[in-house]
mmCIF file of the N, C-alpha and C atoms, coordinates in Angstrom:
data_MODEL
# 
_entry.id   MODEL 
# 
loop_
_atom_site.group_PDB 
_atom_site.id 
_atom_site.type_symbol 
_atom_site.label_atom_id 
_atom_site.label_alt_id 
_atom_site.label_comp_id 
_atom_site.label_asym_id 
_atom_site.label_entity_id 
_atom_site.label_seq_id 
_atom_site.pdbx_PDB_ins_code 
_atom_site.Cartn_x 
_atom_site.Cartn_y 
_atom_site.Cartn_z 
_atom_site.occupancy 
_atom_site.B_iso_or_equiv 
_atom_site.pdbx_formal_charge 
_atom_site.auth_seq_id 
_atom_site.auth_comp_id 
_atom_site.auth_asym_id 
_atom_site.auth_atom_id 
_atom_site.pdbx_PDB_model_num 
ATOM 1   N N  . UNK A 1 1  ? 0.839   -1.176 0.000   1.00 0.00 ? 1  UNK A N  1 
ATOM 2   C CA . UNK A 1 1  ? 0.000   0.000  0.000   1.00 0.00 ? 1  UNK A CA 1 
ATOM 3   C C  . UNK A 1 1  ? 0.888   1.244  0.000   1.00 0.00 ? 1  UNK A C  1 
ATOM 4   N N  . UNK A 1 2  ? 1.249   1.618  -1.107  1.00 0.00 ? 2  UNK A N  1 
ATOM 5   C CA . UNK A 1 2  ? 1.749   2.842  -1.144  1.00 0.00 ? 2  UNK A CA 1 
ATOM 6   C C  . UNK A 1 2  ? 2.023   3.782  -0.566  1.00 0.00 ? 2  UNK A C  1 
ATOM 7   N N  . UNK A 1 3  ? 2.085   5.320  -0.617  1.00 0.00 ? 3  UNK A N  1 
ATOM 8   C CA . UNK A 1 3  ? 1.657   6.522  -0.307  1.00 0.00 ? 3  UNK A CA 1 
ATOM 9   C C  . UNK A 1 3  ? 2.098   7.126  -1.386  1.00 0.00 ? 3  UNK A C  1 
ATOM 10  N N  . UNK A 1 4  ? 1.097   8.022  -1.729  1.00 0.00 ? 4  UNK A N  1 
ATOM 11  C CA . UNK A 1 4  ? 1.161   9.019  -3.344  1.00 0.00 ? 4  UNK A CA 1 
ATOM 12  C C  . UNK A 1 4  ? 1.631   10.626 -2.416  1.00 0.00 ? 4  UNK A C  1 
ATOM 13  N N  . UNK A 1 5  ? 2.251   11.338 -2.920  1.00 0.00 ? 5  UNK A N  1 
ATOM 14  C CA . UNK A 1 5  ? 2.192   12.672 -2.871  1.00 0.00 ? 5  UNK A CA 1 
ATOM 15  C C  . UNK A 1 5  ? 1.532   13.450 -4.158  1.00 0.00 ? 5  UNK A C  1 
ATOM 16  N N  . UNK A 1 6  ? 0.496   14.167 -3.685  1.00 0.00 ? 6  UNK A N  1 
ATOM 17  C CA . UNK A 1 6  ? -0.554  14.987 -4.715  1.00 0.00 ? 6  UNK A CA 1 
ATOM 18  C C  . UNK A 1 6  ? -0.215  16.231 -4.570  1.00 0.00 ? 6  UNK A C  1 
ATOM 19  N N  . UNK A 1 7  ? -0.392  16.868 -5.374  1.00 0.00 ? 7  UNK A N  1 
ATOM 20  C CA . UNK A 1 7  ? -0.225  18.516 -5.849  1.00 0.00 ? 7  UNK A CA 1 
ATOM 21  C C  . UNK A 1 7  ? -1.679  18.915 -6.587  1.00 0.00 ? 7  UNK A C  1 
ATOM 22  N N  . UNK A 1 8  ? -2.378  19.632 -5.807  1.00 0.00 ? 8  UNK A N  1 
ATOM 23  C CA . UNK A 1 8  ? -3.879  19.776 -6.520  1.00 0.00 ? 8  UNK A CA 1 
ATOM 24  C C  . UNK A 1 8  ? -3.420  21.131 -7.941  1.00 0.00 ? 8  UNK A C  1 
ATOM 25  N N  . UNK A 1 9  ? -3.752  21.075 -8.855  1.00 0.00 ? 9  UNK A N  1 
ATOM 26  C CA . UNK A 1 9  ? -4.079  21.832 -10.112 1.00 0.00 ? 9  UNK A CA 1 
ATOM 27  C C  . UNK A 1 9  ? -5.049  22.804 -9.966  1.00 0.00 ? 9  UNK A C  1 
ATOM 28  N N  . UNK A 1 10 ? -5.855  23.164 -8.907  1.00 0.00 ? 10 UNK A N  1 
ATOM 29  C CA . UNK A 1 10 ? -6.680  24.105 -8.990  1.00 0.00 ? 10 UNK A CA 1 
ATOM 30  C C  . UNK A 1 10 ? -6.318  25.074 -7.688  1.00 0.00 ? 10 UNK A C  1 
ATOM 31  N N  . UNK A 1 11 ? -6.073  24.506 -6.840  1.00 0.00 ? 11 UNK A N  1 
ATOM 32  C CA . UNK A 1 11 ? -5.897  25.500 -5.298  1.00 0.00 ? 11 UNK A CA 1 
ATOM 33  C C  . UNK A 1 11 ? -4.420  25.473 -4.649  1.00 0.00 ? 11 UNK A C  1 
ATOM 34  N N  . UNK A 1 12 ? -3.367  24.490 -5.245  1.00 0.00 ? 12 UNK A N  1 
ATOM 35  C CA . UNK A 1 12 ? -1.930  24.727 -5.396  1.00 0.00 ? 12 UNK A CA 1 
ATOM 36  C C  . UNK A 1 12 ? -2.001  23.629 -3.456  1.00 0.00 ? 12 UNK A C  1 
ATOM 37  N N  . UNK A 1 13 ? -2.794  23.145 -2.994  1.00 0.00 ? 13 UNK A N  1 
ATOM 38  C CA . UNK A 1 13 ? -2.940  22.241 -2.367  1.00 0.00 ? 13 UNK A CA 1 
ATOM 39  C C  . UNK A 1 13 ? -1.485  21.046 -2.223  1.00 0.00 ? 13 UNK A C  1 
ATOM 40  N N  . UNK A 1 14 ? -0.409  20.724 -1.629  1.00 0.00 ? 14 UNK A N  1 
ATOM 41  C CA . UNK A 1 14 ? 0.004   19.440 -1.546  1.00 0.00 ? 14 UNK A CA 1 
ATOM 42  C C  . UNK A 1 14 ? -0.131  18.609 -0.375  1.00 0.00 ? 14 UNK A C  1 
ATOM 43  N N  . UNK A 1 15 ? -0.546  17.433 -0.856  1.00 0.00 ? 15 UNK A N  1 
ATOM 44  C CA . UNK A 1 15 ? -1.551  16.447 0.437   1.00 0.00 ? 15 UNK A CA 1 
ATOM 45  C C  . UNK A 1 15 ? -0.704  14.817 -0.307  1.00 0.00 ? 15 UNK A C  1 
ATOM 46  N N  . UNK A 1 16 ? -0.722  14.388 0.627   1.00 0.00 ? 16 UNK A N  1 
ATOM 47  C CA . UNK A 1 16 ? -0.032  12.715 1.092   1.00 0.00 ? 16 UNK A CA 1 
ATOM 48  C C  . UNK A 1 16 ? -1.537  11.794 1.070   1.00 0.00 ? 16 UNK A C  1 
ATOM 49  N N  . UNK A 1 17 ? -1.475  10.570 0.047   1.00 0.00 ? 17 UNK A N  1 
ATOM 50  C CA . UNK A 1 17 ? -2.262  9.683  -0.013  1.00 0.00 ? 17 UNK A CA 1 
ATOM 51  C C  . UNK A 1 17 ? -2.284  8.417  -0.217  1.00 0.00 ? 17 UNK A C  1 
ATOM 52  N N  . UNK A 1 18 ? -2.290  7.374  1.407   1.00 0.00 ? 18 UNK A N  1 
ATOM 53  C CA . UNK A 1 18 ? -2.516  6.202  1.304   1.00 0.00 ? 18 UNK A CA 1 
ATOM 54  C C  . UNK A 1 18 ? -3.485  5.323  0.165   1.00 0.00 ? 18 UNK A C  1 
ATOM 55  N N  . UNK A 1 19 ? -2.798  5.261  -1.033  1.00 0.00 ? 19 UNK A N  1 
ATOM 56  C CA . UNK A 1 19 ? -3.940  4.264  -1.872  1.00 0.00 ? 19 UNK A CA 1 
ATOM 57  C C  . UNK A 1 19 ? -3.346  2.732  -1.955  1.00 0.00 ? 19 UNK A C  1 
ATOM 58  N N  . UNK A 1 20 ? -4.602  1.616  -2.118  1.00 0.00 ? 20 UNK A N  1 
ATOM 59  C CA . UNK A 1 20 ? -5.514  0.885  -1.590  1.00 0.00 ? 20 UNK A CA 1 
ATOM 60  C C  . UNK A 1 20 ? -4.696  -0.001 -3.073  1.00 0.00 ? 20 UNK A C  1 
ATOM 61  N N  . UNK A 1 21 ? -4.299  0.614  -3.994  1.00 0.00 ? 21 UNK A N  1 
ATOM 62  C CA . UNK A 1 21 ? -4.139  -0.293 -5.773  1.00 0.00 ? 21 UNK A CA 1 
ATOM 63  C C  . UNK A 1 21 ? -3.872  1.011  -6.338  1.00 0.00 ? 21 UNK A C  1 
ATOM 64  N N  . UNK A 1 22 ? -3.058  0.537  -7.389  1.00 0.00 ? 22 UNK A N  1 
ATOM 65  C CA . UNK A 1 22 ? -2.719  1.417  -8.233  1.00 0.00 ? 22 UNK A CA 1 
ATOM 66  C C  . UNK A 1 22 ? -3.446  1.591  -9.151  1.00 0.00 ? 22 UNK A C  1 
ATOM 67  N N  . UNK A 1 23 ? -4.628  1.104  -9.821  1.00 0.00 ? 23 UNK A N  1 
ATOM 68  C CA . UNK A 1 23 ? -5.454  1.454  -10.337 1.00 0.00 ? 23 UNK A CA 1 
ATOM 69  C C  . UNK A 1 23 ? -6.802  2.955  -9.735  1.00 0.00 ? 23 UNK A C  1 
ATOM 70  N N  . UNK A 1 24 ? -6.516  2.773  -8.471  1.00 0.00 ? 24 UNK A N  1 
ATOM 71  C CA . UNK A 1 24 ? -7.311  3.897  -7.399  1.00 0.00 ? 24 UNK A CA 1 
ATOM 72  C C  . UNK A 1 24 ? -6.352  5.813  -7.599  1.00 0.00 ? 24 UNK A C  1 
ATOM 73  N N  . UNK A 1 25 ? -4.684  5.200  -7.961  1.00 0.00 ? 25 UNK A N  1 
ATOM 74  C CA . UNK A 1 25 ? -4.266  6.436  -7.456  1.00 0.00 ? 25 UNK A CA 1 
ATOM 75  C C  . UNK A 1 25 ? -4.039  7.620  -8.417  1.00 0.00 ? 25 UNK A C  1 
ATOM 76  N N  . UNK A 1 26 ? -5.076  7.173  -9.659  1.00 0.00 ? 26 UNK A N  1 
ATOM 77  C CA . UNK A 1 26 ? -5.269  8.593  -10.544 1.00 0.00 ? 26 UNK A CA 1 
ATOM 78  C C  . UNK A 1 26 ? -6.813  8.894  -9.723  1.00 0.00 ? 26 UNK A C  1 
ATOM 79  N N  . UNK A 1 27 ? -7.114  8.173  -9.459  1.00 0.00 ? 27 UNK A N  1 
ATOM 80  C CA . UNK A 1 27 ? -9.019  8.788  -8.346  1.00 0.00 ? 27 UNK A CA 1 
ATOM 81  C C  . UNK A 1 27 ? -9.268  9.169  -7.268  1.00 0.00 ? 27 UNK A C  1 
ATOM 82  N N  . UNK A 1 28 ? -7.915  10.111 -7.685  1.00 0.00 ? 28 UNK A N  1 
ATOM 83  C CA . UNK A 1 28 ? -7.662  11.090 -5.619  1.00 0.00 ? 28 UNK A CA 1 
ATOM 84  C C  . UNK A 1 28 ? -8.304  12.511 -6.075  1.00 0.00 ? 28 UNK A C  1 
ATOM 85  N N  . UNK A 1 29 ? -9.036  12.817 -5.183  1.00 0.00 ? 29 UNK A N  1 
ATOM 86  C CA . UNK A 1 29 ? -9.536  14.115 -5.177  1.00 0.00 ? 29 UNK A CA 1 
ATOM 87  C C  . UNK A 1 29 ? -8.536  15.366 -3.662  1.00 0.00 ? 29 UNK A C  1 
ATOM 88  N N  . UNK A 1 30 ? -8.794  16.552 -4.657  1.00 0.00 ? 30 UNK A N  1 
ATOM 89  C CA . UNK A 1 30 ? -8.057  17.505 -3.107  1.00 0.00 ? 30 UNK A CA 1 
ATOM 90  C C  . UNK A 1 30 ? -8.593  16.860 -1.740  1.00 0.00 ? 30 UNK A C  1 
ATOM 91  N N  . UNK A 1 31 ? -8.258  17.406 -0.625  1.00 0.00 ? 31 UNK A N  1 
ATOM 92  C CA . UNK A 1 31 ? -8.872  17.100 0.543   1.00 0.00 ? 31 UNK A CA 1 
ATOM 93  C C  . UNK A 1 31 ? -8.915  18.599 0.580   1.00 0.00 ? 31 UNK A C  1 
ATOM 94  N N  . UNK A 1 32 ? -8.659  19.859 0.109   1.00 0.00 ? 32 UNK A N  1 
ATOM 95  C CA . UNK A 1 32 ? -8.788  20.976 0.601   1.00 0.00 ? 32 UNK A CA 1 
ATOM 96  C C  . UNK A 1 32 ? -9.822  21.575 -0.601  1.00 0.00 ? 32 UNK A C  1 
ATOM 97  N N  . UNK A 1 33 ? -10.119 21.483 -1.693  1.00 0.00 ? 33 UNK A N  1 
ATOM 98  C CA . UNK A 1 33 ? -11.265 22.088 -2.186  1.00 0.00 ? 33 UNK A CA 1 
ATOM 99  C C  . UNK A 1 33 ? -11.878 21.234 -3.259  1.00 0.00 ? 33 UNK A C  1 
ATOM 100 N N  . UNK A 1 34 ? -11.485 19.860 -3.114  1.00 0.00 ? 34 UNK A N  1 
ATOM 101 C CA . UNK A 1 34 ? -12.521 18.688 -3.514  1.00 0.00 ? 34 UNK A CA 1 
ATOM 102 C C  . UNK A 1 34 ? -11.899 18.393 -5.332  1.00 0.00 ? 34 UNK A C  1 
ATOM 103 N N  . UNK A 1 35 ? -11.268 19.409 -5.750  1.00 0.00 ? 35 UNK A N  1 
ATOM 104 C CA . UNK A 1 35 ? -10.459 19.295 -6.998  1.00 0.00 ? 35 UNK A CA 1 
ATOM 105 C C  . UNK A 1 35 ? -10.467 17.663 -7.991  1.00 0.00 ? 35 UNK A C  1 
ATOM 106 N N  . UNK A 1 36 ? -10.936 17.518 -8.626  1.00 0.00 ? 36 UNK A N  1 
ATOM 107 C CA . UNK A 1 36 ? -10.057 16.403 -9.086  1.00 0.00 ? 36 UNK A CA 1 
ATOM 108 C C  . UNK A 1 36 ? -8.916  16.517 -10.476 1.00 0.00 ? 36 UNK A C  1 
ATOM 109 N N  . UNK A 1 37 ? -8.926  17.110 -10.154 1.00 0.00 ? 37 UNK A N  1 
ATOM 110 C CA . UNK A 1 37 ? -7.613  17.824 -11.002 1.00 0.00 ? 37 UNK A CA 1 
ATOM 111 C C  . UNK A 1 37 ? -6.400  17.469 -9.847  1.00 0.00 ? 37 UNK A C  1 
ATOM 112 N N  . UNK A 1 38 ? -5.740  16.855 -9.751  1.00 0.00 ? 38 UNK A N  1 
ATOM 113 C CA . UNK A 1 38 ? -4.150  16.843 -8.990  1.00 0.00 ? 38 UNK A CA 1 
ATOM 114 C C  . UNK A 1 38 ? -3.360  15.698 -9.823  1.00 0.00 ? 38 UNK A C  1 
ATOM 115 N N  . UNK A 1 39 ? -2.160  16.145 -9.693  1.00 0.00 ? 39 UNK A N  1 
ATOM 116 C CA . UNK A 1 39 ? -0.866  15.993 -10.032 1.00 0.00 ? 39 UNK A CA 1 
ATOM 117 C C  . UNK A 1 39 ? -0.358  15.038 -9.006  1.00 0.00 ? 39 UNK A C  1 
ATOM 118 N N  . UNK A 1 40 ? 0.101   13.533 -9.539  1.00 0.00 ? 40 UNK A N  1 
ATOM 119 C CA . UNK A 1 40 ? 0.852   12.710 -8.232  1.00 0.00 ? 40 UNK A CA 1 
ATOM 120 C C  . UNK A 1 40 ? 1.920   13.002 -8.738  1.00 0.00 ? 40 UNK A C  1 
ATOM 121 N N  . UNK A 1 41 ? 2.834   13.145 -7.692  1.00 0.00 ? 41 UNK A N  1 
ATOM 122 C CA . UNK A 1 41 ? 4.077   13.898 -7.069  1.00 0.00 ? 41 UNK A CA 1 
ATOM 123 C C  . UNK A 1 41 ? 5.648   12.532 -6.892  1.00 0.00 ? 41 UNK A C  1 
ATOM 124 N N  . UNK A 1 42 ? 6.387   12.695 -7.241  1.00 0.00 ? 42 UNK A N  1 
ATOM 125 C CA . UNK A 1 42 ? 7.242   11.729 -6.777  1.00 0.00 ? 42 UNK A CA 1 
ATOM 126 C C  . UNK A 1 42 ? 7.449   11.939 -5.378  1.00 0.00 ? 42 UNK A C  1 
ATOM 127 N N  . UNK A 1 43 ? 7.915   11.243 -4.575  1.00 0.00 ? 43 UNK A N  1 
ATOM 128 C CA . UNK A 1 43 ? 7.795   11.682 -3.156  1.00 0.00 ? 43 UNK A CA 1 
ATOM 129 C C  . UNK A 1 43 ? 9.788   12.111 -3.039  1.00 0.00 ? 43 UNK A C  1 
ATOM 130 N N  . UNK A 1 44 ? 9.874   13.202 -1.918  1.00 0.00 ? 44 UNK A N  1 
ATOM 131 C CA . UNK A 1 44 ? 11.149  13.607 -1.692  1.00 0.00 ? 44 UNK A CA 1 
ATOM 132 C C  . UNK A 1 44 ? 11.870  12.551 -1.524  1.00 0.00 ? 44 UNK A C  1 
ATOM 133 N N  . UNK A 1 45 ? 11.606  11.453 -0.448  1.00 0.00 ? 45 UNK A N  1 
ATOM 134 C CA . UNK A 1 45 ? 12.788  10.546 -0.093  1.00 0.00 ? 45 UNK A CA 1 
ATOM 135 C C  . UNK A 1 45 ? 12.846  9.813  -1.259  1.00 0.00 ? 45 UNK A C  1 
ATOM 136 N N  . UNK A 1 46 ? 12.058  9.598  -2.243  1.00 0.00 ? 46 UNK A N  1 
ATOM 137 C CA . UNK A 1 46 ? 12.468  8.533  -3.295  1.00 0.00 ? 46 UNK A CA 1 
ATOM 138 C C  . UNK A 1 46 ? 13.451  9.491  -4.183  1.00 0.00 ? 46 UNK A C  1 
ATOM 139 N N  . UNK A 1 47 ? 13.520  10.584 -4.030  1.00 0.00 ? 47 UNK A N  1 
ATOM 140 C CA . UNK A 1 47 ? 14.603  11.726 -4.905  1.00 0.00 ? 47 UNK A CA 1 
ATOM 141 C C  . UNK A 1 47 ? 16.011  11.581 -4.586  1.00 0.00 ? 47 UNK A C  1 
ATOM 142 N N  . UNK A 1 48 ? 15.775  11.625 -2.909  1.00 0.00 ? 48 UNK A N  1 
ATOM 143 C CA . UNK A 1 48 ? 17.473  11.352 -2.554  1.00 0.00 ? 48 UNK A CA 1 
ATOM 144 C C  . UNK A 1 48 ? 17.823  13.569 -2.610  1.00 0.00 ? 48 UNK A C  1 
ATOM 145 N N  . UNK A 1 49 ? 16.725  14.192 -2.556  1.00 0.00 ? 49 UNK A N  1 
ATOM 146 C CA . UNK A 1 49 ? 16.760  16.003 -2.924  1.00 0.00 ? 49 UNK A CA 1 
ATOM 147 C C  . UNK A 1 49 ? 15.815  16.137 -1.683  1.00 0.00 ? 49 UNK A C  1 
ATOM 148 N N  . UNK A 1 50 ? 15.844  17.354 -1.001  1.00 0.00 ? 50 UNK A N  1 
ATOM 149 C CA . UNK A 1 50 ? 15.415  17.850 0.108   1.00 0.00 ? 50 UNK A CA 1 
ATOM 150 C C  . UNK A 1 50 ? 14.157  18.891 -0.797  1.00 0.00 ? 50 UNK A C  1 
ATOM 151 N N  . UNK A 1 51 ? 13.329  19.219 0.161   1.00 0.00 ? 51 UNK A N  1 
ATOM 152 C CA . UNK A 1 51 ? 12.475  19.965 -0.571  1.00 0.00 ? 51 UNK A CA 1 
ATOM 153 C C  . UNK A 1 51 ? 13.068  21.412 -0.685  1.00 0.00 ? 51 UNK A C  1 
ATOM 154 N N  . UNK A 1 52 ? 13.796  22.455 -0.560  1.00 0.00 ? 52 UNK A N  1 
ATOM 155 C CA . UNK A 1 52 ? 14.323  23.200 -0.750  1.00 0.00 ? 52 UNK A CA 1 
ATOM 156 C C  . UNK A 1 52 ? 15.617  23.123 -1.507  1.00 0.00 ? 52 UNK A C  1 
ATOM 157 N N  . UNK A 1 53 ? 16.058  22.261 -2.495  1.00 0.00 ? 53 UNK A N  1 
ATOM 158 C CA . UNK A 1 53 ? 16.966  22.200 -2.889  1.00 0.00 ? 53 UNK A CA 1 
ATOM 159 C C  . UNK A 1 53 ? 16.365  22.506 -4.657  1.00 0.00 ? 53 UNK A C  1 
ATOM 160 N N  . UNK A 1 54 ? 14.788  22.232 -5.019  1.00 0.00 ? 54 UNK A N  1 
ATOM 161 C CA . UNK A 1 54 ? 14.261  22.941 -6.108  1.00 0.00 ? 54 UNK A CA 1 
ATOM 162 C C  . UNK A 1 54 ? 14.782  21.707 -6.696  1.00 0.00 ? 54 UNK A C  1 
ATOM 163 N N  . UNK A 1 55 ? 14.392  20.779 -6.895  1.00 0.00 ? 55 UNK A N  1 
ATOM 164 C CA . UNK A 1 55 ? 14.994  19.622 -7.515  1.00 0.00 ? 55 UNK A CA 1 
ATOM 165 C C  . UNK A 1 55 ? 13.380  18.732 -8.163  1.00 0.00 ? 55 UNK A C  1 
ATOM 166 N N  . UNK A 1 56 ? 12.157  19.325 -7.629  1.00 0.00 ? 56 UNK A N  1 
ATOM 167 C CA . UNK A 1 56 ? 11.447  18.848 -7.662  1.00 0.00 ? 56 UNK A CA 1 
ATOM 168 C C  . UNK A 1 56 ? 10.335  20.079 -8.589  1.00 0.00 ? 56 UNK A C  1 
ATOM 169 N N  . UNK A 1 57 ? 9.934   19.691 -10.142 1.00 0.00 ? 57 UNK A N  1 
ATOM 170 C CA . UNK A 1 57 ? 9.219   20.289 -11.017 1.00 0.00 ? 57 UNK A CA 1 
ATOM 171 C C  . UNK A 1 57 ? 7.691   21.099 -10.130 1.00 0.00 ? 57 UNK A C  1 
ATOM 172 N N  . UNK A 1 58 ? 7.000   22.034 -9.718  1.00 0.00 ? 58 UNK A N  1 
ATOM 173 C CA . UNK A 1 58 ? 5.740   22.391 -9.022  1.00 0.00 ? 58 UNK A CA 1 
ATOM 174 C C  . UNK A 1 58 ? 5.202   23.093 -9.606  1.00 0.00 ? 58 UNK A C  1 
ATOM 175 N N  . UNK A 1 59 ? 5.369   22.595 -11.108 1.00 0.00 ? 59 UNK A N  1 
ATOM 176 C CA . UNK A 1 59 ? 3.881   23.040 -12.167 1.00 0.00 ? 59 UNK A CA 1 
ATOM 177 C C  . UNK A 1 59 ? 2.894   21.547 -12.366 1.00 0.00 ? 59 UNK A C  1 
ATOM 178 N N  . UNK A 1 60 ? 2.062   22.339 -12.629 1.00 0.00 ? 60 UNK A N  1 
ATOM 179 C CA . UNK A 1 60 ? 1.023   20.831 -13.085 1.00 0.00 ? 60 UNK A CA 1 
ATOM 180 C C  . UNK A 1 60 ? 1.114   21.169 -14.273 1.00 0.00 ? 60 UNK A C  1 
ATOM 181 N N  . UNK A 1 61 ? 0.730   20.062 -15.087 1.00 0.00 ? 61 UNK A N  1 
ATOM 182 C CA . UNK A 1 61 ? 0.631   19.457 -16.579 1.00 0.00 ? 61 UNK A CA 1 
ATOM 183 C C  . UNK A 1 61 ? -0.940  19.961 -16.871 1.00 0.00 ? 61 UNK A C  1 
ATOM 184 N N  . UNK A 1 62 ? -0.609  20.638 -18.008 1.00 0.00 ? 62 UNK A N  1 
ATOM 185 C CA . UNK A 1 62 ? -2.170  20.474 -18.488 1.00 0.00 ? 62 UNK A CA 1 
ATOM 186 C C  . UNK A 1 62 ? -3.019  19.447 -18.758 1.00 0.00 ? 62 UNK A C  1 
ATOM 187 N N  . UNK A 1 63 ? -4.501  19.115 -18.207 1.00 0.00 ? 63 UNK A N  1 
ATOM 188 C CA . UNK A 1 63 ? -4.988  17.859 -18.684 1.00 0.00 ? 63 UNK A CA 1 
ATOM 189 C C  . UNK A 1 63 ? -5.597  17.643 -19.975 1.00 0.00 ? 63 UNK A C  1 
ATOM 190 N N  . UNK A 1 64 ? -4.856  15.739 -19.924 1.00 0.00 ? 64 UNK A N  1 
ATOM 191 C CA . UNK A 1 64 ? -4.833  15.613 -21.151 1.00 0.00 ? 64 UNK A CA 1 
ATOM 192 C C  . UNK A 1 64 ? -6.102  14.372 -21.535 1.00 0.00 ? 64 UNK A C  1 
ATOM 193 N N  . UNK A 1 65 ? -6.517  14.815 -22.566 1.00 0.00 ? 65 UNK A N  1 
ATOM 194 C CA . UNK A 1 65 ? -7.681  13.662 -23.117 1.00 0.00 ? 65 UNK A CA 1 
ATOM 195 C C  . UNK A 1 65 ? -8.626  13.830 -22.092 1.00 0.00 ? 65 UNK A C  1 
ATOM 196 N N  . UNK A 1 66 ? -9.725  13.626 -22.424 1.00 0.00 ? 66 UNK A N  1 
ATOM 197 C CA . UNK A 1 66 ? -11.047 13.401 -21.645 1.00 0.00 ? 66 UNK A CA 1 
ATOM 198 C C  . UNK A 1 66 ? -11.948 13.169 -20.817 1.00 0.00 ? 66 UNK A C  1 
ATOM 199 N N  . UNK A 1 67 ? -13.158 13.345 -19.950 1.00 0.00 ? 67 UNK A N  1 
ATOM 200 C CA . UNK A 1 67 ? -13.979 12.161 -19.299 1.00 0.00 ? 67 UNK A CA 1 
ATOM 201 C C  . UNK A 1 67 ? -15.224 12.717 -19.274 1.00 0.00 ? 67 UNK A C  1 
# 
């Protein structure tokens, strides 16, 4: 069971998420303004980069294709 780091696309939100399958962890919504627009995040310790070292991209991607 994982943990995802999310970056919400609408309210600039970053929130930590225990998912269940990897099929679940594009179907995370914000926890701060319900968004489903977010960005999963590589997490810092898998970088081996501190979060102030700017090593880590904090734009979101425009979305792509449909629903």
């Amino acid at each position: 069971m994982p943990i995802y780091a999310y970056r919400c696309c609408q309210c600039g939100a970053e929130f930590e998420k225990l998912v269940l399958s990897a099929a679940k962890a594009d179907q995370v919504t914000c926890p701060a303004c319900q968004a489903e627009q977010v960005e999963r995040r590589p997490a810092l310790f898998g970088l081996g980069a501190s979060a102030s070292s700017g090593a880590v991209d904090r734009s979101c991607a425009p979305a792509v294709g449909g629903g």
